[in-house]
C-alpha positions as a Markdown table, in Angstrom:
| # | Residue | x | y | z |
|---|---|---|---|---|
| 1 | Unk | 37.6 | 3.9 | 8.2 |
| 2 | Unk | 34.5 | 2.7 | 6.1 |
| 3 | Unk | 31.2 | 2.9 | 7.4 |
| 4 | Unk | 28.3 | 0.2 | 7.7 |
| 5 | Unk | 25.1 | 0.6 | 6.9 |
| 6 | Unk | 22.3 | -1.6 | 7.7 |
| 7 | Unk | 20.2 | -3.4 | 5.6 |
| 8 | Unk | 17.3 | -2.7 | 4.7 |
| 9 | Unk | 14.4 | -3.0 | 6.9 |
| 10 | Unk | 11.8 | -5.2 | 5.8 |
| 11 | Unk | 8.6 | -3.2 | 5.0 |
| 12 | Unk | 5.6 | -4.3 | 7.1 |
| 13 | Unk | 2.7 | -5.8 | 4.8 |
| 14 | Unk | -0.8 | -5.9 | 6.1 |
| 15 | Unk | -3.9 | -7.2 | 4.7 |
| 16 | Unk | -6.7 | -5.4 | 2.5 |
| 17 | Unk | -8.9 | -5.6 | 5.6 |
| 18 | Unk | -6.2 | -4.3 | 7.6 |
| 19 | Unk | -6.0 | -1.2 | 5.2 |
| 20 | Unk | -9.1 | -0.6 | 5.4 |
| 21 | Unk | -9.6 | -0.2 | 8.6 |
| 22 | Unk | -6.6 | 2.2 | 8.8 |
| 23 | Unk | -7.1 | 5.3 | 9.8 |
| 24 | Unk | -4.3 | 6.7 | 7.2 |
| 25 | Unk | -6.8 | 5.1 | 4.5 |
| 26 | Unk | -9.8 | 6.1 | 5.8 |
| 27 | Unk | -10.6 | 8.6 | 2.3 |
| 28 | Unk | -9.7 | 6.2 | 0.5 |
| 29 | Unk | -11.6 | 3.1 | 1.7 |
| 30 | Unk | -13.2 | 2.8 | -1.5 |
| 31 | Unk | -10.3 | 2.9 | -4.1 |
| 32 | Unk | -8.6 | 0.3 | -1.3 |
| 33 | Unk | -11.5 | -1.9 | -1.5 |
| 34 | Unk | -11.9 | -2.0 | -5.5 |
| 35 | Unk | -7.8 | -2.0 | -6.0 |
| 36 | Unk | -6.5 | -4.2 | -3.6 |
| 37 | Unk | -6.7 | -8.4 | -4.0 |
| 38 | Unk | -8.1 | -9.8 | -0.5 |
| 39 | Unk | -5.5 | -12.6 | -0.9 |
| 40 | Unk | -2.9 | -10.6 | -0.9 |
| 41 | Unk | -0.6 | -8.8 | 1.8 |
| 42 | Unk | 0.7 | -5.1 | 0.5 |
| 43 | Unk | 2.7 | -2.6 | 2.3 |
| 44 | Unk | 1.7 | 1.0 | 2.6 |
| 45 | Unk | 4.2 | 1.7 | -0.3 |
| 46 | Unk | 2.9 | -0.7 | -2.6 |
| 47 | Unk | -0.6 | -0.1 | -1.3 |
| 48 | Unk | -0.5 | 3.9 | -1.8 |
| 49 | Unk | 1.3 | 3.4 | -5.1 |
| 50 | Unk | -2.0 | 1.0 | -6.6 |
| 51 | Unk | -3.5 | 3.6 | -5.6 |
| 52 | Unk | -1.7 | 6.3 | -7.3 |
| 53 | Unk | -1.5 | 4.5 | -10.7 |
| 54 | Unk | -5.2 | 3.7 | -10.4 |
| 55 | Unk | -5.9 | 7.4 | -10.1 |
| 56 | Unk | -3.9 | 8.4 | -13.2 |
| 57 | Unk | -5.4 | 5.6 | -15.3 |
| 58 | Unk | -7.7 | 6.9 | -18.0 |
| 59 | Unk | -11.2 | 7.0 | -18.4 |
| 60 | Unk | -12.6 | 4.5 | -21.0 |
């Protein structure tokens, strides 16, 4: 007998404001704030992951 599996949930997206206000961001309010555009919506996946290839960007 095969099995289903569901689909995919669809990953909440919040605004930058919303992100920074959130506690799981709150060391990183700064990075969120220079990073992040304010028109757009990100989910905490895409949001952590600016983040991460911000961080391993190199110095100039």
């Amino acid at each position: 007998m095969a099995t289903k599996r569901a689909a995919p949930a669809a990953e909440a997206k919040f605004q930058k404001e919303a992100l920074l206000k959130s506690e799981r961001f709150r060391d990183q309010r700064d990075l969120i704030s220079a990073v992040l555009d304010d028109d757009r919506c990100y989910s905490i996946r895409e949001a952590e992951e600016k983040i991460q290839s911000y961080m391993k960007g190199k110095v100039k």
